[in-house]
N, C-alpha and C positions, 0 to 999 in steps of 0.2 A: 524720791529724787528722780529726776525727767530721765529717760535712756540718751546712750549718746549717740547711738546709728538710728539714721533716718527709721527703718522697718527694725526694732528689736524684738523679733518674733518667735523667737523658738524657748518654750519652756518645757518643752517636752518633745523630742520625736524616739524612733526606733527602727530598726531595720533588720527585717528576721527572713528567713526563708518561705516564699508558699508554695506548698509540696503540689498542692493541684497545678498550678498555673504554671507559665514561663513568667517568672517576674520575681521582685524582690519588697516585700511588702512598708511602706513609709506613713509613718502616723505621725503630725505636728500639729501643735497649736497654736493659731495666728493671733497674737495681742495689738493692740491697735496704741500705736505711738502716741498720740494726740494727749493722752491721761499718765496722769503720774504714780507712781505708787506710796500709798500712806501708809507708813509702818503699825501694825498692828491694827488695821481696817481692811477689810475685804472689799473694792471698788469692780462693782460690778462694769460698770463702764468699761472696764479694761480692755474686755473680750472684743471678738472679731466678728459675730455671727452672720450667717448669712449674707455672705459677700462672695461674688464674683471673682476669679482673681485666676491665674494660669503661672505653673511653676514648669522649671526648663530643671529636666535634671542634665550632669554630662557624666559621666564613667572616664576619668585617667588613667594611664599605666605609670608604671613606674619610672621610667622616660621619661611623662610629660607630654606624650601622645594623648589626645583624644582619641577614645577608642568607641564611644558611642554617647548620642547626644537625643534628647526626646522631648517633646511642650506636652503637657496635662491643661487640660479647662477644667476646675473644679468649682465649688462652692462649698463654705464653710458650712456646718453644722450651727445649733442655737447654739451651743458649746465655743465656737471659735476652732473644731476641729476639722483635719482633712484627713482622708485616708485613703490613700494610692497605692499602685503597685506596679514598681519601677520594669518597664518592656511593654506595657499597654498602651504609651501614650503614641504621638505620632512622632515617628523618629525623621530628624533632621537630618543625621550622620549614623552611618552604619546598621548592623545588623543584629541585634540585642541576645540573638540564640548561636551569634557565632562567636561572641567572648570568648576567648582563652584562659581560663580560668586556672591557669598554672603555679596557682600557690604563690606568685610575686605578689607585691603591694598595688592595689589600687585604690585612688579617691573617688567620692563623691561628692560632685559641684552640686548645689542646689541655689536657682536664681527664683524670684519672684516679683510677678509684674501684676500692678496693682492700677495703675494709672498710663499704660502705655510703654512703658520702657521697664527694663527688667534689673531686678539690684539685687545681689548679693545675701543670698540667706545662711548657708554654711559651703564650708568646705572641709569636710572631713574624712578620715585613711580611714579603706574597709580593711581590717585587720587581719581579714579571716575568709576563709572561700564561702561564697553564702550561700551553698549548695549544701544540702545533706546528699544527692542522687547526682551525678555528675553527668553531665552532656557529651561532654569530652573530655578524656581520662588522656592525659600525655604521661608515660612511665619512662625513663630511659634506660631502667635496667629491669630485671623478672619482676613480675606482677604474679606474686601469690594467692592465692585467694582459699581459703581453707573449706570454707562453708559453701552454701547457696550462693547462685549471684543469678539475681534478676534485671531482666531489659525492660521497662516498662516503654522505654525510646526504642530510636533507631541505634543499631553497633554497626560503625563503621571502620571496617581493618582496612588500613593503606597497606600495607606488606604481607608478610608469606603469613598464614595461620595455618600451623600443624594442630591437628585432632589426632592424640592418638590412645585415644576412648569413641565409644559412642557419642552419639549425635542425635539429639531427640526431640522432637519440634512435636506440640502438644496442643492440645486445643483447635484440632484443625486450621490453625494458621498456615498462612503460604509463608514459603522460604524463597525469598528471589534470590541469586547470584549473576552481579552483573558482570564478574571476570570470572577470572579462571578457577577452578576446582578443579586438583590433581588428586585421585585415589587411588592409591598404591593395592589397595586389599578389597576387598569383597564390598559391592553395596546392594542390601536388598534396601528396596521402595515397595511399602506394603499399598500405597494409594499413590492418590496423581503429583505429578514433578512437574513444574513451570519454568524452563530452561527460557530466560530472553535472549541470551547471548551463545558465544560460540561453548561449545562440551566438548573437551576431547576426553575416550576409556578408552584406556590403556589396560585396562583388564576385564574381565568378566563382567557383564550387566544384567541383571535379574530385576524383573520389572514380573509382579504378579497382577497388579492394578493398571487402571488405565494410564497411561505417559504422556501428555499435549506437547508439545517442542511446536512453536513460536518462532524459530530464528534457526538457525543455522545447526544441524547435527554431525560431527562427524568421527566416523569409528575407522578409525587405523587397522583392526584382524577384524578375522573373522566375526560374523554377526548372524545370528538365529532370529525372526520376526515370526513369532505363530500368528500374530491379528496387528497389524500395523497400519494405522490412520492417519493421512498427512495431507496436508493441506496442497502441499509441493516438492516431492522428491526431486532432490538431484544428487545424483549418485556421478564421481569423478573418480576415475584409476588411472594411474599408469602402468598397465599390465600387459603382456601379448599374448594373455588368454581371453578367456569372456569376463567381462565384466561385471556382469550377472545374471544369476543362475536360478530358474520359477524351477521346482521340482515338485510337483506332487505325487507323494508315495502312495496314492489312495491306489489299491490292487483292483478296485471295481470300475465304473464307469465316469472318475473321477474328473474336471475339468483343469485346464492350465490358466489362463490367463482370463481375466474381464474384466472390459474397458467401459463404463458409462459416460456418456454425455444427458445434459440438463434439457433437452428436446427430445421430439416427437420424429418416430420412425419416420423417413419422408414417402412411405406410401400410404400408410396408416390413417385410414378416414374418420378414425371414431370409430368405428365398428367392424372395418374390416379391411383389409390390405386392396389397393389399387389394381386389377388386373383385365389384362385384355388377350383376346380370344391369337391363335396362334391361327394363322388361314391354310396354312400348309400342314399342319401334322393330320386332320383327318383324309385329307387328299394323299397323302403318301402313307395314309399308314399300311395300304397291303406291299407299298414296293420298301417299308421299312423293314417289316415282318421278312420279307422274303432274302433281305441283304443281315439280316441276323441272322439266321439259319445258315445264310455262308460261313459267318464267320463263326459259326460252331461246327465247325467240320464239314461242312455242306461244300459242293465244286459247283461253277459257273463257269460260261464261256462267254467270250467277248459279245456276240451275238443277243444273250441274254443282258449281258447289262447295257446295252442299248435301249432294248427294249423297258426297261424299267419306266422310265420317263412316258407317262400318259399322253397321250397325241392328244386328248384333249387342253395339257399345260401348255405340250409346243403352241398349238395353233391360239390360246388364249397370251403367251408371251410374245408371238411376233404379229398377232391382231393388237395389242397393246403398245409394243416399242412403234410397230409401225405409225399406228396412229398418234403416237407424241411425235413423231418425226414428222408428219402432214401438219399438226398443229400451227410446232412451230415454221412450217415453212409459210404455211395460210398467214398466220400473224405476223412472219418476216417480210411477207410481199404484201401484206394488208390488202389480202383474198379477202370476197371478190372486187376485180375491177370493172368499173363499167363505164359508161358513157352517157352526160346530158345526152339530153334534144338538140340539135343545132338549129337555132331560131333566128332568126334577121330582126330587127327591134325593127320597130314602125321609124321610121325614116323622111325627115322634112324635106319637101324636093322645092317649093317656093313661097319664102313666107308671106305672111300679108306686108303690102307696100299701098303704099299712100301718093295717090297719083294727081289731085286736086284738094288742095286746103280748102277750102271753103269760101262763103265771104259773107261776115256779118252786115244786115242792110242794114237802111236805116228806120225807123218807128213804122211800123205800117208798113211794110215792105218784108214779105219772107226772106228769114237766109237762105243763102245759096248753099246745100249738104257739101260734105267732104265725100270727095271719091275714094274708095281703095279698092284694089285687085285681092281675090282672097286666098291663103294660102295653100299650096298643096302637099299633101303627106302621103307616103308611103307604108299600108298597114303593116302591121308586125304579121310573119308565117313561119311555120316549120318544113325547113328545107329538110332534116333528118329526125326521123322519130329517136327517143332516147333508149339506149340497150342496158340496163341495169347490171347484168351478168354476160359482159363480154368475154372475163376470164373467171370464170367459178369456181368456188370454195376447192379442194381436192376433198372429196368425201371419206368420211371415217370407215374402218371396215366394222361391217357388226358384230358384235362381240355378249348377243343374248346367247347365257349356256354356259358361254364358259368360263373357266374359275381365273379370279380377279388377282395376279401377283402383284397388285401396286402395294407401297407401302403402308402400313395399317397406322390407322389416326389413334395417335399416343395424346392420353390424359390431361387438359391442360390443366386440372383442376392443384391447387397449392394446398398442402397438408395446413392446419393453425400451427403456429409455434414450428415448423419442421426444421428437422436439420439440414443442414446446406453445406455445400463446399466449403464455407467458410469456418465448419465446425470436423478441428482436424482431430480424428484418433491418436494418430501415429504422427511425428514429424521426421525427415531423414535429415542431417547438417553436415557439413566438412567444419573444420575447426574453427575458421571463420565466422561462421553460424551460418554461410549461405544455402537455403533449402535448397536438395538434391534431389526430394521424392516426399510424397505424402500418402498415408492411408485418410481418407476424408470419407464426411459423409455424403450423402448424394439428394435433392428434393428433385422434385419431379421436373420443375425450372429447369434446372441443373441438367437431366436427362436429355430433353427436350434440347438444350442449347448445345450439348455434345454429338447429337446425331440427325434429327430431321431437320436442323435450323445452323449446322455447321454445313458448308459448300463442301469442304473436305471430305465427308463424312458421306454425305449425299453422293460426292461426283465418284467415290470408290465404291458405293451401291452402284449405281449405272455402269459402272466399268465393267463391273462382275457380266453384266449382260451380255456383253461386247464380246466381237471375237468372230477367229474363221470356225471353230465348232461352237456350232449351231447349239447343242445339246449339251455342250459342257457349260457353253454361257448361260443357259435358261438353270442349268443346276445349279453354278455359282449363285447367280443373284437367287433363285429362290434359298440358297442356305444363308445369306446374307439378308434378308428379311426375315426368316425365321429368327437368324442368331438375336436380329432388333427385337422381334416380340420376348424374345427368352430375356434378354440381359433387361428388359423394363419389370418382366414379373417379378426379378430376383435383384433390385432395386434396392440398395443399403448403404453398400461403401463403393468407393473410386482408390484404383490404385493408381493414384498420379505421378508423374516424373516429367512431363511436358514430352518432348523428343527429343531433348538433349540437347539443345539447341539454345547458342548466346546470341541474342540480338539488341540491334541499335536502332533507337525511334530516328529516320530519316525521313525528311520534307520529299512532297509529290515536286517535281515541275510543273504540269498542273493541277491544278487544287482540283478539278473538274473529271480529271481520270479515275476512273473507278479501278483498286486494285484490289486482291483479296489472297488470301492465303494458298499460298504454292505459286502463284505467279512469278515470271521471270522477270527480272526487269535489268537496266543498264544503270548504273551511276556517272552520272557528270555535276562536274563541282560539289560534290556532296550532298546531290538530291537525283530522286530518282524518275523511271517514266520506263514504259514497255517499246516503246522508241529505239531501239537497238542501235542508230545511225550514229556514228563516233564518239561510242562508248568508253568510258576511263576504263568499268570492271562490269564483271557479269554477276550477280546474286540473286535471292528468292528470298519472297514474301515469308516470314516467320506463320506459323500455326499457332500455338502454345509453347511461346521461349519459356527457358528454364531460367534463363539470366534476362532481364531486360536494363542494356546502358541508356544514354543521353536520353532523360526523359524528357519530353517536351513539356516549356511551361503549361501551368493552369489553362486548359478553354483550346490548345493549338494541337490535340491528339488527331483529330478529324484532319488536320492537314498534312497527315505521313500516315508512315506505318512503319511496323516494326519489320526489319530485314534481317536474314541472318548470317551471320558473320564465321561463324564457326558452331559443327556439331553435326549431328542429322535433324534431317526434315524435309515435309514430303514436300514435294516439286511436282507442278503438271508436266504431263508428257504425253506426246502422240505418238501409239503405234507401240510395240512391242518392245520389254527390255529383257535384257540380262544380268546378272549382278557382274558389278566390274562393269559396267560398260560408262563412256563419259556420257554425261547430258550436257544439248550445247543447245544454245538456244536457239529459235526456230524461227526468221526473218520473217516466213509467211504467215503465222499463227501467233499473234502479239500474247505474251504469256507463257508461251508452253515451249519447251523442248524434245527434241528429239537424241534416240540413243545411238552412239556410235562406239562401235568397238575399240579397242585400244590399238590396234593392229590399223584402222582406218583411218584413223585419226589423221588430219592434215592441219598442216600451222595456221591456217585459218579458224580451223577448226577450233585449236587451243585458248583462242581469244575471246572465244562466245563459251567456254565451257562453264555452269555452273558447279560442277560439282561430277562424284561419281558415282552411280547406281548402289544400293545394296539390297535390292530386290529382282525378283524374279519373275515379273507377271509379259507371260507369252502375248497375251489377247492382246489385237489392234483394239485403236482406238483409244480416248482420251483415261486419263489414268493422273491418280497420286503417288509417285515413287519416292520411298524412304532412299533421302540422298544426304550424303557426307559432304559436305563443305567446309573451305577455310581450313585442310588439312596438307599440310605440305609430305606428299608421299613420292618425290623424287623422279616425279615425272620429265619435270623439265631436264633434270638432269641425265635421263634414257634418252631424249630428243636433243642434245647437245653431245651426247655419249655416240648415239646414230651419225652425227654430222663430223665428226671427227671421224669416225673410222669412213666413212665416203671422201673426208679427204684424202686419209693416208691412202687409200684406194686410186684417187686420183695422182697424188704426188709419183705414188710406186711407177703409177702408168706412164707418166712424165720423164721419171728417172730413167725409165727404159725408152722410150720417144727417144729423150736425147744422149741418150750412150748408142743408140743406130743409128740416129743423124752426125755422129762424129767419127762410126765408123765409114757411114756410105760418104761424107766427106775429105776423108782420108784415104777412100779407095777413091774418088772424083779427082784428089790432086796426081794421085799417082798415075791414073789414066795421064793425064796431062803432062807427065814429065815423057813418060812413053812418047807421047805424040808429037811433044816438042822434039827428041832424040831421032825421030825416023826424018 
């Protein structure tokens, strides 16, 4: 008899569990409609074999929700058979490993397309969970379990999981926890712990193997570390004691603390550390010698330490300053001057003129020539011969013999790979995170751009020279040359903090004005210039701000500089300071100011002040003084506090003025009654 659905295909399938795979295993045999069946003949015909053909299965719930939906491309066997395994195919709808497999009823759609569109092969109830190993166990009351229970999966607990047995992880497997883990009792870790997330112990932690922590660690008490490895500590209290505590109990020559960076010492050449000769230690060393022995018990008289200082250094320091002082004045006058030749250039006194044209004849007949008169010229002479050295060089003094105090030429050579300012030890922060101070590394660069190549740096060596003693200033600057060959040989770290000092990138007036660090300058409209003439405010060139505001866009730094607004930092000044004393600016010397005492101070004065002293350098001459600015210390208010009591002064006087002009008018009338009465 013919079938009566188009496709009546199914004599056989089934549907079992496969314990290796994720899937559900489906075996059918596809009979081909076209043929009939004869009772009691076997018609080969019937079968399907070797055909093309693609089945859609779909998974329903109990609802009537499609919970997941998948197409297979297969081919029949010679048999007319197929064999699938429902989760392998390419899923249309949902996710075939995330089923809920909760013991309710779900069917099984199976369609099959043959010819382009797909029709209806069964739909039949899974009866039964078709898991022997479960994916996902939903329990909603105790889950006993008597025997063994193995994971060959992942266990995933959404809520609280109390252990309170051991806990035994075998086969060197890793154990991840991506929340929390609370242990009330003791945990030893014989080997390594992979912590990705946050850990809080609340009690005792005994770790005899190595520990990696990845993510975040943090211990509430006390904590013991004998060998602790981290990628990045950050250690947070809210305590008002110390925070943390290095203690090494070693009784012998034991060390505290070490810090490594991933570079090369910045003197360190390969072979040997970077160093240069000191020019003054063998020149002083008998007047070193002689000033230790003071200071072990040994007495000296003023007379004597005068004497220390070699007449050879005086005359080689003021054979030296003198002659940078000639230099620059030769170079300031562009020595020497001299004078051309005075020459008279050859001089045309009548040119040639033309006094008869000519006259062309005719054939056979000469022309008549042109007349002209010829011209006359005056030769060129030298009325003054030329004096090449009218004003001459000022000559150097000579300075064969004696010993050289200039600065000694530092290393410009760069370490490979060296450490640099940029590579910090130590960092200091306020809670904001803004840096306060750094321990850093230091390269030779670095050196270099801190002392013989900073002006600051340079003009406080010169300073040191300066002065009305003669001998104390050749001993300053040579201990100030010294100290430079010292602090290059011992070249490692920087303990930086800037000077303390906030500044804001402000526009030049002109873009043309050369300004540099310590300079005074005036603000108007919010840019600056050394132009002091109807100034808004008086401030100084920043050095090394600790803060820097308004930065200037990209490419426009070269057209300002940084000023400073509030803090310390050094200032040029001429001539001698005191601490406490104001710096005001100095109208004659564009840049620099000068000190005036607080007692001298005059209200002009107050209007050019930058700031106030906190240094003490006596010696004349130009200088860096560490100055306080942008600090409100109640000055004004002693200068208004002054002006009121010269009123009351004045009023008192007043009140007395005219309490005697009302007596001497009152004795003026009484005359007058007298004189009227006689």
């Amino acid at each position: 008899m013919k079938k009566l659905f188009v496709f009546a295909f199914i004599l056989f399938a089934s549907i079992k569990l496969t314990a290796q795979t994720d899937g559900i295993s489906y075996q059918a045999l596809i009979l081909n409609p076209k043929n009939q069946e004869i009772p009691g003949q076997d018609v080969s015909g019937n079968i399907f074999p070797n055909k093309k053909l693609e089945i859609r299965f779909t998974i329903i719930n109990a609802a009537g929700v499609v919970e997941y939906t998948e197409v297979q491309s297969t081919m029949t066997d010679s048999y007319g058979m197929i064999n699938l395994v429902i989760g392998q195919g390419a899923p249309s709808y949902g996710v075939f490993t995330k089923i809920m497999w909760d013991g309710t009823k779900k069917d099984l759609k199976v369609e099959i397309n043959l010819n382009g569109s797909y029709t209806d092969l069964s739909n039949q109830a899974l009866l039964f969970t078709p898991y022997a190993y479960h994916r996902d166990i939903m329990a909603t009351g105790d889950l006993l379990v008597a025997g063994k229970v193995g994971f060959s999966g992942d266990l995933i607990v959404e809520g609280t999981t109390d252990l309170n047995k051991s806990l035994t992880v075998k086969n060197g497997s890793a154990t991840q926890l991506t929340g929390s883990l609370d242990v009330d009792g003791a945990v030893a870790m014989n080997n390594a712990v992979t912590v990705g997330g946050a850990t809080s112990l609340k009690s005792t932690l005994t770790v005899d193997g190595a520990m990696q922590v990845n993510n975040s660690f943090t211990v509430t008490g006390p904590a013991v570390f004998n060998d602790l490895g981290v990628r990045t500590l950050n250690v947070k209290s809210d305590n008002s004691a110390f925070v943390a505590t290095f203690e090494n109990q070693n009784g012998g020559n034991g060390d505290g603390l070490l810090i490594k960076l991933g570079r090369t010492h910045g003197a360190w050449n390969g072979s040997s550390y970077l160093n240069i000769e000191n020019p003054l230690v063998n020149a002083f060393d008998g007047q070193i010698n002689t000033v230790k022995g003071w200071l072990n018990g040994g007495s000296f008289s003023p007379i004597q330490l005068l004497n220390l200082m070699p007449a050879t250094f005086i005359a080689g320091a003021m054979a030296q300053i003198t002659n940078s002082i000639t230099s620059s004045i030769n170079d300031g006058l562009n020595l020497p001057i001299g004078f051309d030749a005075v020459v008279v250039p050859k001089t045309l006194i009548l040119p040639e003129v033309e006094i008869f044209p000519g006259i062309t004849m005719p054939p056979g007949i000469p022309d008549i020539p042109k007349v002209r008169t010829p011209k006359v010229e005056l030769p060129s002479f030298e009325i003054l011969p030329a004096i090449p050295n009218l004003i001459p060089r000022i000559p150097n003094i000579p300075t064969d013999g004696l010993p050289n105090l200039s600065i000694p030429e530092i290393p410009s050579q760069v370490v490979t790979n060296s450490l640099t300012k940029e590579n910090q030890y130590v960092t200091f922060q306020d809670k904001e995170g803004r840096t306060t101070g750094t321990i850093r590394a230091q390269s030779t660069k670095d050196f270099r751009d801190n002392t013989i190549l900073d002006n600051v740096y340079v003009l406080n060596v010169v300073a040191s020279f300066t002065g009305i003693d003669l001998l104390g200033g050749i001993a300053s600057g040579s201990a100030q040359i010294s100290n430079l060959t010292d602090r290059f040989n011992k070249l490692g770290v920087e303990y930086s903090s800037g000077n303390g000092d906030y500044a804001e990138w402000l526009e030049r007036i002109d873009q043309n004005e050369y300004l540099s660090a310590g300079d005074i300058v005036a603000v108007k409209g919010g840019k600056i210039t050394r132009d002091l003439s109807n100034a808004e405010q008086i401030m100084a060139v920043s050095h090394h701000p600790i803060i820097l505001g308004n930065t200037p866009e990209k490419g426009k730094s070269f057209m300002g500089n940084d000023i400073a607004f509030m803090g310390q930092v050094p200032v040029k000044v001429m001539g001698s300071v005191q601490s406490g004393d104001y710096i005001v600016a100095n109208s004659k010397i564009k840049g620099y100011g000068i000190a005036i005492h607080p007692d001298k101070m005059k209200a002009e004065d107050h209007v050019l002040a930058v700031g106030r002293a906190w240094d003490n350098m006596p010696n004349e001459g130009p200088k860096m003084v560490n100055t306080v600015v942008g600090v409100h210390n109640g000055d004004w208010a002693k200068i208004i506090t002054k002006i009121e009591e010269k009123q009351k002064l004045y009023e008192d006087k007043f009140d007395k003025i005219e309490a005697t002009m009302k007596i001497l008018d009152k004795k003026a009338d009484n005359l007058l009654l007298i004189d009227q009465n006689n």
